[in-house]
C-alpha positions in Angstrom: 0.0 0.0 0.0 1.4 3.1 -1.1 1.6 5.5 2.3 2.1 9.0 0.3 -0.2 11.5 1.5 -2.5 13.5 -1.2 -3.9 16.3 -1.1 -6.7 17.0 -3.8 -7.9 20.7 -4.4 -11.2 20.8 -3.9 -13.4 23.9 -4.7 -13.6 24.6 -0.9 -9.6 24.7 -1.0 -9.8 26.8 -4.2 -12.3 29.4 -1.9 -9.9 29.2 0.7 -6.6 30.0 -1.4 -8.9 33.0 -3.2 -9.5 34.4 1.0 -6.3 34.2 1.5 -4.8 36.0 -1.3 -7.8 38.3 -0.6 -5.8 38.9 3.1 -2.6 39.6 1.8 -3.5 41.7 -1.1 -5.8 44.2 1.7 -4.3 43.1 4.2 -7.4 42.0 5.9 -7.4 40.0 8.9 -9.9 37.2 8.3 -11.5 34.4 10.0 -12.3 31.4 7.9 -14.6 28.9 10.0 -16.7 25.8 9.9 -17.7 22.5 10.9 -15.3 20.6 12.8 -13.5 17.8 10.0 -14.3 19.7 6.5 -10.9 20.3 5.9 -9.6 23.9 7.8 -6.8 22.9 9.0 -5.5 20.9 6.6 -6.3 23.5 3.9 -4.2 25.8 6.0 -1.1 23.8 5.4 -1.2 22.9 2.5 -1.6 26.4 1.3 1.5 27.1 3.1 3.3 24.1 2.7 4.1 24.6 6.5 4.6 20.2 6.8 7.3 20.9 4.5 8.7 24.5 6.0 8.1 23.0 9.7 11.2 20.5 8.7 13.4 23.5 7.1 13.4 25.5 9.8 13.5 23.0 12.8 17.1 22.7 13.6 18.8 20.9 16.2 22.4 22.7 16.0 23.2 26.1 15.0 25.9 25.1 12.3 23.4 23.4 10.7 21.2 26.5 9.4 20.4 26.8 6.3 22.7 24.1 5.5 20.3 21.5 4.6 17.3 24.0 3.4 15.4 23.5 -0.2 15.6 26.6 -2.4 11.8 26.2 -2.2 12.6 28.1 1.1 13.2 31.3 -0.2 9.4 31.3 -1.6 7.8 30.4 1.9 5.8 33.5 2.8 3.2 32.2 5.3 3.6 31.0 8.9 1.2 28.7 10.0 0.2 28.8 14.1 -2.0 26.2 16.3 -3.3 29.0 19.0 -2.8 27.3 22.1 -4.8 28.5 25.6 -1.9 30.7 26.9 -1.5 34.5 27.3 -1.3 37.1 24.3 2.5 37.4 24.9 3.4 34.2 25.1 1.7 33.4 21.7 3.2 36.9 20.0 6.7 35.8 21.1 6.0 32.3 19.7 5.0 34.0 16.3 7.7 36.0 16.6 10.2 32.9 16.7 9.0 31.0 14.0 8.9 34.5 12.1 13.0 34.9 13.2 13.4 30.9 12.6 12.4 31.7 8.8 14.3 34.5 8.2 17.6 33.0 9.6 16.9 29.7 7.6 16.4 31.9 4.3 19.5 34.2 4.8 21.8 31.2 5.7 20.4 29.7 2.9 21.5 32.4 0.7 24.8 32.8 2.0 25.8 29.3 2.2 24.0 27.8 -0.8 24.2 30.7 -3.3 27.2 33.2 -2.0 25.0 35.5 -1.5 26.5 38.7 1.3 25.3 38.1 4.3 22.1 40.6 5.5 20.3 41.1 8.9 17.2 41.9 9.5 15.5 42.7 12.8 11.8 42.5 11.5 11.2 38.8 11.7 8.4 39.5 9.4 10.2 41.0 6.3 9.3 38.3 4.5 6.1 37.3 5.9 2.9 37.9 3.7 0.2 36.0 5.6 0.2 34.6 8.8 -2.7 31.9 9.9 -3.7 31.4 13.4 -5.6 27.5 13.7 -8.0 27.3 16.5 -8.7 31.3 16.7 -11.6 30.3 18.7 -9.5 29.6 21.8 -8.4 33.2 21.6 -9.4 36.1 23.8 -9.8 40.1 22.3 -6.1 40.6 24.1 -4.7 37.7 21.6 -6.3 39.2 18.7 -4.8 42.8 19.5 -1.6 41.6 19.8 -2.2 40.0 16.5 -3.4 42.9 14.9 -0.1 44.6 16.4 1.9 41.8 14.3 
């Protein structure tokens, strides 16, 4: 039994990809939501190929940055974010590590894979078009201010 995972585009994905260009383009905050099980989360990720980016930037030793990254990393754009119960700051500075995690991956990546000169940045979110919160529903107004901050 072959055990690769599919994905098929269905024309609820299709709706979901068109709100979430329609977010980055007006940069709209926007809360998709439905039935438990039609496909959410899972539409989520694989619009931002976060199963993939989740193994680029998760790195055991700092040497090791960027070292074994895709190309494919320079295009990722999107941070994808599981809202746990916990206070507003904890979850910003969360965002704001997987934001900085991206960033370093990408500019390692481009100065040890293509020679390219070596640039800082000290918004993690340079390169960030979209960010998607799962499970917004466990949020309270504070989370969603600190959001709106990001």
């Amino acid at each position: 039994m072959n055990k690769t995972p599919y994905f098929i585009e269905t024309k609820e994905y299709k709706r979901f990809v068109e709100f979430c260009q329609a977010c980055i383009k007006y940069k709209y905050i926007g809360i998709c939501y439905g039935l438990p099980g039609v496909g959410k989360t899972l539409s989520a990720k694989q619009y931002s190929n976060w199963n993939w980016v989740e193994k680029q930037i998760d790195y055991k030793k700092s040497e090791e940055i960027g070292m074994n990254a895709d190309k494919k990393i320079l295009e990722a754009k999107t941070i994808f974010y599981t809202a746990p119960a916990i206070r507003a700051t904890k979850m910003t500075n969360e965002i704001d590590m997987i934001g900085g995690k991206m960033g370093m991956v990408k500019s390692m990546y481009r100065v040890l894979q293509l020679g390219a000169e070596e640039k800082y940045s000290t918004n993690v979110y340079e390169e960030i078009d979209l960010i998607i919160i799962d499970e917004i529903d466990r949020l309270k107004v504070q989370h969603l201010e600190q959001l709106r901050d990001i």
